[in-house]
C-alpha positions in Angstrom: -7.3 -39.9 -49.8 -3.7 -40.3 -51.1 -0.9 -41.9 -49.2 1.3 -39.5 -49.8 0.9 -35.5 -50.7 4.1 -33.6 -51.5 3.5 -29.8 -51.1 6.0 -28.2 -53.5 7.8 -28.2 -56.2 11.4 -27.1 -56.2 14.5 -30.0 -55.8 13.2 -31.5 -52.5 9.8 -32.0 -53.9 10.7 -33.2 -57.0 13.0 -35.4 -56.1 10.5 -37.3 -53.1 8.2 -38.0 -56.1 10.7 -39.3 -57.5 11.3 -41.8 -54.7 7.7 -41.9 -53.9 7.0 -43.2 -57.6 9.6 -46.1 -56.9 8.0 -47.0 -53.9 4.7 -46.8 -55.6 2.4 -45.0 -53.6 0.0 -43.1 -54.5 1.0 -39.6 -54.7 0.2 -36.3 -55.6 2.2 -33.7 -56.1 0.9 -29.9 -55.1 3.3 -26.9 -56.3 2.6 -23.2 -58.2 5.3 -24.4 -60.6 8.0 -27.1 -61.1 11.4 -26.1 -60.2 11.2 -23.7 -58.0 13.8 -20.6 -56.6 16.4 -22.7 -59.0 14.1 -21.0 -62.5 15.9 -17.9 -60.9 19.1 -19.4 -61.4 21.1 -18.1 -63.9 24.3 -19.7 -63.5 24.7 -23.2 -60.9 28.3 -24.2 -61.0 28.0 -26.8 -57.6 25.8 -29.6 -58.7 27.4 -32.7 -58.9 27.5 -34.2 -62.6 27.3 -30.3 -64.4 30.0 -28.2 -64.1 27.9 -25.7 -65.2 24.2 -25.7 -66.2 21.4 -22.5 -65.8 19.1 -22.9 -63.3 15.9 -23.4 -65.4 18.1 -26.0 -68.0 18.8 -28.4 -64.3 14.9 -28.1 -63.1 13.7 -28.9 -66.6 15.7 -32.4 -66.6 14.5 -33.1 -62.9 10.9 -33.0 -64.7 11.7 -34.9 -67.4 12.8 -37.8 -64.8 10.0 -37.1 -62.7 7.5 -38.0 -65.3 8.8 -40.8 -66.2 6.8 -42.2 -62.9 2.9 -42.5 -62.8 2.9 -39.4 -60.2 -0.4 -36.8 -60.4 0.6 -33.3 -60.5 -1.7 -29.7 -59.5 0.4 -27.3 -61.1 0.0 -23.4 -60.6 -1.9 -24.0 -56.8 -0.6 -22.5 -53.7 -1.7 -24.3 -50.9 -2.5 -21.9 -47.3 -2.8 -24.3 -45.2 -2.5 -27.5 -43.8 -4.2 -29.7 -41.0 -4.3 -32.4 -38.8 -7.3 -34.7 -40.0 -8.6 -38.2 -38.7 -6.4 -40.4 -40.7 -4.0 -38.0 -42.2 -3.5 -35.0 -42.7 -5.7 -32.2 -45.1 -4.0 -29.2 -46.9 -6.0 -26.5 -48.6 -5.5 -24.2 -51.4 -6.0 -20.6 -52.1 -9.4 -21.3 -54.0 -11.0 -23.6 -51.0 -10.0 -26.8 -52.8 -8.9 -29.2 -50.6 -6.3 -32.7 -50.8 -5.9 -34.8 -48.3 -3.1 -37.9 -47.8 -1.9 -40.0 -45.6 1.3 -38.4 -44.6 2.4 -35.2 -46.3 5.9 -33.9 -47.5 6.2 -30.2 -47.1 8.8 -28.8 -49.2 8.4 -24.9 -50.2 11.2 -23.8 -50.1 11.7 -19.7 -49.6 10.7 -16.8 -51.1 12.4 -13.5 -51.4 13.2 -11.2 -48.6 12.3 -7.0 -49.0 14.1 -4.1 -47.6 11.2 -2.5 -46.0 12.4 0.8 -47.3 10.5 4.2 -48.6 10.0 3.8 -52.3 10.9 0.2 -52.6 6.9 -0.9 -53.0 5.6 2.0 -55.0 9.0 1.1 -57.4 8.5 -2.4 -57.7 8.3 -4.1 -60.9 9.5 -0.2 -62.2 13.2 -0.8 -61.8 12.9 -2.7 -58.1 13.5 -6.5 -59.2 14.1 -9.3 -56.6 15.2 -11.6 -59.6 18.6 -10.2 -61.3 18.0 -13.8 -63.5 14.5 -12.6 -65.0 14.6 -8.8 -64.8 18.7 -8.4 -65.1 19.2 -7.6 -69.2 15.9 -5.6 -68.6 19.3 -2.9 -67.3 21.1 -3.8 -70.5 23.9 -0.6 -70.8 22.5 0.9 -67.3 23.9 1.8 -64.1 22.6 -0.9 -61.2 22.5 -1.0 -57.6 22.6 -5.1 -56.1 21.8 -5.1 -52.6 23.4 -7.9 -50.6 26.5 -9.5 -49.4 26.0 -12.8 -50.0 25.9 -15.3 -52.5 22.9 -14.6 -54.8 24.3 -11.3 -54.4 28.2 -12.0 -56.0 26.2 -14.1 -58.6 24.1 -11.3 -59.6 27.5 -9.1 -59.6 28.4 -11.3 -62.0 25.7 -11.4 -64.3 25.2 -7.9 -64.3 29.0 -6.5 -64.5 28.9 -8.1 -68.2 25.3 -6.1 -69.2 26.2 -2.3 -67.4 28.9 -0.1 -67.4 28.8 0.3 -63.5 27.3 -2.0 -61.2 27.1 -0.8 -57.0 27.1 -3.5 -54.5 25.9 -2.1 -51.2 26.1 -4.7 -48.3 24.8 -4.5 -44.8 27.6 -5.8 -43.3 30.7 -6.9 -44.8 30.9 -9.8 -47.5 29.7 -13.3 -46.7 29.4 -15.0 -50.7 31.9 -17.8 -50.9 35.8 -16.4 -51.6 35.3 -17.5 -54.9 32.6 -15.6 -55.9 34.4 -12.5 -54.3 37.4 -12.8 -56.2 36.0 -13.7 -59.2 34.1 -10.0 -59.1 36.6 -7.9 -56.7 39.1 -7.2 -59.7 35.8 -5.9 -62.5 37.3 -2.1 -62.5 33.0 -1.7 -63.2 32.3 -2.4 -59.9 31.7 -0.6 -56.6 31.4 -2.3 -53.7 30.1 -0.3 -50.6 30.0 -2.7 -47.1 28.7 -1.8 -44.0 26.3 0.1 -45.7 22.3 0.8 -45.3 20.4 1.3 -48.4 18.1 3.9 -46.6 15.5 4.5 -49.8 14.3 4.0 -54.0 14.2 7.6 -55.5 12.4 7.8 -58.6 8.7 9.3 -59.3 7.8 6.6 -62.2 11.0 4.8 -62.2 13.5 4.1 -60.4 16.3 6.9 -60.6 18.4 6.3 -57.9 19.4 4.9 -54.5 20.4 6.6 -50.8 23.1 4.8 -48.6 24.5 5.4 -45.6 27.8 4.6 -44.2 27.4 3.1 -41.0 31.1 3.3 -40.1 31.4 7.6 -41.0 27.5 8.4 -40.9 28.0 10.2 -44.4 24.9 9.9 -46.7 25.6 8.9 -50.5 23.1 9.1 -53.4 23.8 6.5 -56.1 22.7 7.5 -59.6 21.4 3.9 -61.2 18.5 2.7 -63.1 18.1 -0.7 -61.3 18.2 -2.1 -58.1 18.4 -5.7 -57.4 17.4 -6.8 -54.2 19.5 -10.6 -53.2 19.5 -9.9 -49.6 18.2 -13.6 -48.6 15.2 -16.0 -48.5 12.1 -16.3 -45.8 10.6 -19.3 -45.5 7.7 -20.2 -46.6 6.1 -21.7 -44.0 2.8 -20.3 -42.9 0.5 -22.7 -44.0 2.0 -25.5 -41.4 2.5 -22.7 -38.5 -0.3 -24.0 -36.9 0.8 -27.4 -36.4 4.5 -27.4 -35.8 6.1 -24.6 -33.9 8.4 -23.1 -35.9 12.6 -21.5 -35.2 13.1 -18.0 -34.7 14.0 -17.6 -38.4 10.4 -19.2 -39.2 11.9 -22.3 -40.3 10.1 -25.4 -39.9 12.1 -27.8 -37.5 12.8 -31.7 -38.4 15.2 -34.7 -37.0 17.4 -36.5 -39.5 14.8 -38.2 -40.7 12.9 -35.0 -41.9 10.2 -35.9 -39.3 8.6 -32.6 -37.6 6.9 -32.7 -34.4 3.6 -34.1 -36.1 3.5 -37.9 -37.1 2.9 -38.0 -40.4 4.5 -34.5 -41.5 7.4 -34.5 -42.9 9.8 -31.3 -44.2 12.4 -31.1 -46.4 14.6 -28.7 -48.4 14.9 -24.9 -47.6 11.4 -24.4 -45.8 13.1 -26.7 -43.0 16.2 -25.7 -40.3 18.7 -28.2 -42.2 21.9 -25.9 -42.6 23.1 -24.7 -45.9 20.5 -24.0 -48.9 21.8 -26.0 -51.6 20.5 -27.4 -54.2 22.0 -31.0 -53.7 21.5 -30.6 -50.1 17.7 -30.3 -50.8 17.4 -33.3 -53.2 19.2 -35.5 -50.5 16.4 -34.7 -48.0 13.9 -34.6 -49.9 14.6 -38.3 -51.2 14.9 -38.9 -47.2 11.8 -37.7 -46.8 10.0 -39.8 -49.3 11.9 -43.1 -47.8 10.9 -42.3 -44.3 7.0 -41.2 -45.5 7.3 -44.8 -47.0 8.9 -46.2 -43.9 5.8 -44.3 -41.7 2.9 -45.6 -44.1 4.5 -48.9 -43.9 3.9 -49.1 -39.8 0.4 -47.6 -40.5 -0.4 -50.8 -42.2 1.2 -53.4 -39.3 
């Protein structure tokens, strides 16, 4: 049994094994990969110390520090669930395997959320992307549809308005991306930007060929002719595997105090999986340094 299991890999988690390995427990770190949503990260222009840095260039120097500390890693596992055991607590992953520590960091951050729309399945991975980072120069010299108002929506705008001669940004409701991010793209005379606006379906047989919105203000139906459509319309927590022990917000977060505690001694959440406002990068490392302290703090008492 460990003292301390971190379950995820993104900022938050990489960060508390950071702490962890300066408090020197013994620690392992459970994740499907180092670095988390921030790989899809193209461009990150609000972390303190880089005015600018890609995603994937920031998470690769957060391992780099991380390894630097005697701190066992099980890469590429997805844990399904976790459980209160005498003790401690016991997570298990997909293939039955099973780790078990004395408290436990959960930190998984979010996944990406689908429109739920006819064509948007059977088009996946066939012009339907969810990461404008990985799939985006796929579109090279194409017409694309982003879906979203937010800000991994303007960033994608961004990216893509320099790879396709017309890019259509259809929002649900009207524009909620930092005013930055909206001026920077409002003036690109490439861009079309649709709000209040319900992407109703994918058309395309083999690939994607097109998109239909509606106008929820007039009613009229539009068919947009594009090769690509990026969904950025938010995150959903990934928080399943601890539903059973906490009880989690109405937006399936997992709730914590300041000091990332949950409603379980000895579970502890931090980063985007958790109902802290604001997703940010820096915003996850802080707690997920907090985390570690107060895990530290909690196995200290369990000695006494």
């Amino acid at each position: 049994m460990y003292e301390f299991l971190i379950v995820g890999g993104g900022p938050a988690g990489m960060t508390a094994a950071v702490y962890a390995g300066r408090k020197k427990l013994s620690t392992l770190l459970v994740a499907h990969e180092l670095g988390g949503q921030v790989n899809q990260n193209l461009r990150v222009e609000n972390y303190m110390g880089y005015q600018f840095i890609e995603g994937p260039e920031l998470m690769a120097k957060f391992e780099t520090q991380l390894r630097q500390y005697p701190i066992e890693m099980k890469l590429g596992v997805k844990i399904r669930d976790v459980r209160k055991i005498e003790g401690g607590l016991e997570a298990e992953t997909d293939s039955g395997v099973t780790y078990q520590a004395r408290a436990v960091l959960f930190a998984t951050g979010k996944k990406s959320r689908e429109l739920g729309i006819p064509g948007e399945e059977r088009l996946r991975g066939r012009g339907v992307t969810y990461c404008s980072v990985c799939d985006g120069p796929v579109f090279s010299g194409e017409k694309v549809a982003i879906i979203g108002g937010g800000n991994s929506a303007l960033a994608a705008v961004h990216d893509m308005l320099r790879l396709c001669p017309h890019v259509y940004l259809a929002s649900l409701t009207p524009l909620t991306a930092d005013a930055v991010l909206i001026e920077k793209a409002a003036e690109a005379p490439n861009l079309t930007i649709l709000t209040e606006h319900r992407t109703e379906e994918v058309l395309g047989s083999d690939l994607v060929e097109g998109i239909v919105v509606r106008d929820l203000k007039s009613g009229e139906v539009k068919r947009l002719e594009v090769k690509g459509v990026l969904v950025e319309i938010g995150l959903l927590p990934n928080s399943a595997p601890v539903a059973r022990l906490v009880k989690l917000n109405e937006q399936g977060e997992v709730p914590v105090n300041r000091n990332c505690e949950t409603s379980l001694p000895g579970l502890f959440a931090a980063g985007d999986v958790t109902d802290v406002p604001e997703k940010q990068i820096v915003i996850a490392c802080g707690e997920g340094a907090k985390g570690a302290l107060q895990a530290h703090r909690y196995l200290q008492g369990l000695k006494n």
